[in-house]
C-alpha positions in Angstrom: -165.5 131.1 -51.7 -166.2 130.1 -48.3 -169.1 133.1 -47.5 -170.7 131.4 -50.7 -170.4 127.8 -49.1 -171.6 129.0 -46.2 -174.7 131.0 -48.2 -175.6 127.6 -49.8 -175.5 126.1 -46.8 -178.0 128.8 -45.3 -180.3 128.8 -48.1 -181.0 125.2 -48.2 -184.2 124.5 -48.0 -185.0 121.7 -45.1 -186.0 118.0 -46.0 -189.8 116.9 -46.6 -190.3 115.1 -43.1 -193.2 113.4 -44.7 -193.6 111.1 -47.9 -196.9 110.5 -48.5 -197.7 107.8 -51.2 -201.1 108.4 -52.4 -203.4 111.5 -52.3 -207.0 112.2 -50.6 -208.5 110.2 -53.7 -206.5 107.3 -53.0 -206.8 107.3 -49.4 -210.4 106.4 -49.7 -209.0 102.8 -50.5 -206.8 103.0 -47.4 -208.4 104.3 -44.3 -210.6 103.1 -41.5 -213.1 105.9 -41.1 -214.2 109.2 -43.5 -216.2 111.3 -42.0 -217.2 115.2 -42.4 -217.5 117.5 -39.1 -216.2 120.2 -37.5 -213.4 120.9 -34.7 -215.6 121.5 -31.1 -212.6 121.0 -28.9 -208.4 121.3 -29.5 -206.1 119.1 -27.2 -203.2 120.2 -29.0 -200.1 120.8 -27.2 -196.5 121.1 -29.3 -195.9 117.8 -29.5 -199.5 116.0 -30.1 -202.3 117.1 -32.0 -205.5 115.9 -30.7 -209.1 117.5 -31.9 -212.9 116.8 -30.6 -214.6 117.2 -34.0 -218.9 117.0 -34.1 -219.8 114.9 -36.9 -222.1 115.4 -39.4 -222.1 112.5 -41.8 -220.1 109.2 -42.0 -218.5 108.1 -45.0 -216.3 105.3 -44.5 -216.3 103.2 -41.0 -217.5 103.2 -37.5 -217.7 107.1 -36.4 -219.5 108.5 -33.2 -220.9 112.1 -33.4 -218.4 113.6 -31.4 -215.1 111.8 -32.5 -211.7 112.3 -31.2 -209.1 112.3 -33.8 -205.0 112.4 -33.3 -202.7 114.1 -35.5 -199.0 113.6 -34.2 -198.3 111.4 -32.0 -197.2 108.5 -34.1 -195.5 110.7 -36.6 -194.7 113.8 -35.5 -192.8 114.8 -38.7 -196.3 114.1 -40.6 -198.6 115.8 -38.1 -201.4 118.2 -39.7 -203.5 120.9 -37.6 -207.3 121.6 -38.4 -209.3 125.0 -38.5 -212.0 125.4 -36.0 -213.3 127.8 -38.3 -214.4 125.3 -41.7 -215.5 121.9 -41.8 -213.2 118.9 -43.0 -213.6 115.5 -44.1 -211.5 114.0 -42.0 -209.2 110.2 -43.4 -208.7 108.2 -40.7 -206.9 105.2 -39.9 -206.6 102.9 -36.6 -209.2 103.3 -33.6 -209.8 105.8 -30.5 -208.5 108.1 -31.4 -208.5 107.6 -35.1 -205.3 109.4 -36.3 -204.8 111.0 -39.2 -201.7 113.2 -41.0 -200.7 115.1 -43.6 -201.1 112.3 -46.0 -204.7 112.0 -45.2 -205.3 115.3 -46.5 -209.3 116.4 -46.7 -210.8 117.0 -49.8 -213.0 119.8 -51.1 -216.6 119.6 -49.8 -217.8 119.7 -53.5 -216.0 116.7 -54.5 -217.3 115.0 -51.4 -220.9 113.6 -52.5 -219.1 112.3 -55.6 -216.4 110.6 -54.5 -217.8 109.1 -51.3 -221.7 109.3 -51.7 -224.2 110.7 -49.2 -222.6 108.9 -45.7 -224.6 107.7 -43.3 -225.8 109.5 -39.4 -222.5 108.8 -36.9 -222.8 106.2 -33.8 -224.5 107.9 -31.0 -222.1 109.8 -28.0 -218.2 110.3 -27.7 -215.3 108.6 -28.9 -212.7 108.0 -26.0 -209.7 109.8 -26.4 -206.0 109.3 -26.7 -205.2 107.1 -23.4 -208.9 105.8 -22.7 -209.4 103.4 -25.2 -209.2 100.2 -23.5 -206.5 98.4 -26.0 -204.3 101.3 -24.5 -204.7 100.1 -20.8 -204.3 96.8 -22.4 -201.2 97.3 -23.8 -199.7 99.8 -21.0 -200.6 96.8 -18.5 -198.5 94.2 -20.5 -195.8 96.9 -20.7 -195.7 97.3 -16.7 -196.0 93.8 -16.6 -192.8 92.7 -19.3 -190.7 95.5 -17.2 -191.5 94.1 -13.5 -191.1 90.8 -15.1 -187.2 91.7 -16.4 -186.2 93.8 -13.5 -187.3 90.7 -11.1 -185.2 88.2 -13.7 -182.3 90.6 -13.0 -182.5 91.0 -9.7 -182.7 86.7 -9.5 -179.5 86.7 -11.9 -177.5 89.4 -9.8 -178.1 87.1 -6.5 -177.5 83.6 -8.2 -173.9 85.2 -9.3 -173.2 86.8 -5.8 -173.9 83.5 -4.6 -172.1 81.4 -7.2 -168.8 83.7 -6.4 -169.0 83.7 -2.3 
């Protein structure tokens, strides 16, 4: 009785780490940017996902021709991979890097025309990537900021009560 417990136990199959809600069809309705293009460059490291793809038509959004896309770093448990080998039209939501996951999947490249229409030529250069958009130093700098602001507010608190007590 207790080798079958224990074979139940080891057969169980792990939990979906990812719910997605809609399919590629109804991520159209969803997303920031659609585009199709293939993978030139992979950043990809085991815990972030990060691909330079060269784009060849934009769908949905504002796209450059060489886009940085992140798969990962806000959900790990979500994260998809791309072949360098095949083009993808790539869902993507929020700005450099757009990121994208499983949920986003890509749809077949004969449905594409149909479903999104002929797209449009992608904004001229490169996309920065994770860490040099600009809203991240913005926001980094506000974090350094909040954290020197609370360590000097405890610091200020630890004298008053040394004071208070001598």
């Amino acid at each position: 009785l207790t080798l079958a417990g224990l074979l139940i136990v080891v057969d169980a199959s792990p939990a979906a780490a990812c719910s997605c809600v809609f399919g590629a069809k109804g991520a159209v309705a969803h997303v920031e940017a659609i585009f199709s293009g293939s993978v030139v460059e992979d950043e990809s490291d085991p815990a972030n996902h990060e691909y330079l793809f060269e784009v060849d038509r934009v769908f949905e959004g504002d796209v450059h021709e060489r886009q940085w896309v992140d798969s990962g770093r806000e959900s790990p448990g979500c994260s998809t991979t791309f072949d360098a080998t095949v083009p993808h039209v790539v869902f993507g939501y929020g700005t450099d890097p757009l990121t994208t996951d499983q949920c986003m999947q890509s749809i077949p490249e004969d449905e594409t025309a149909a479903l999104l229409g002929r797209g449009s030529l992608p904004i001229p250069g490169t996309s920065p990537a994770f860490g040099d958009s600009p809203s991240w130093r913005i926001f980094a700098g506000i974090a350094v900021a909040v954290g020197a602001t609370a360590a000097l507010l405890a610091l200020a608190s630890r004298r008053l009560r040394q004071h208070v007590t001598d």
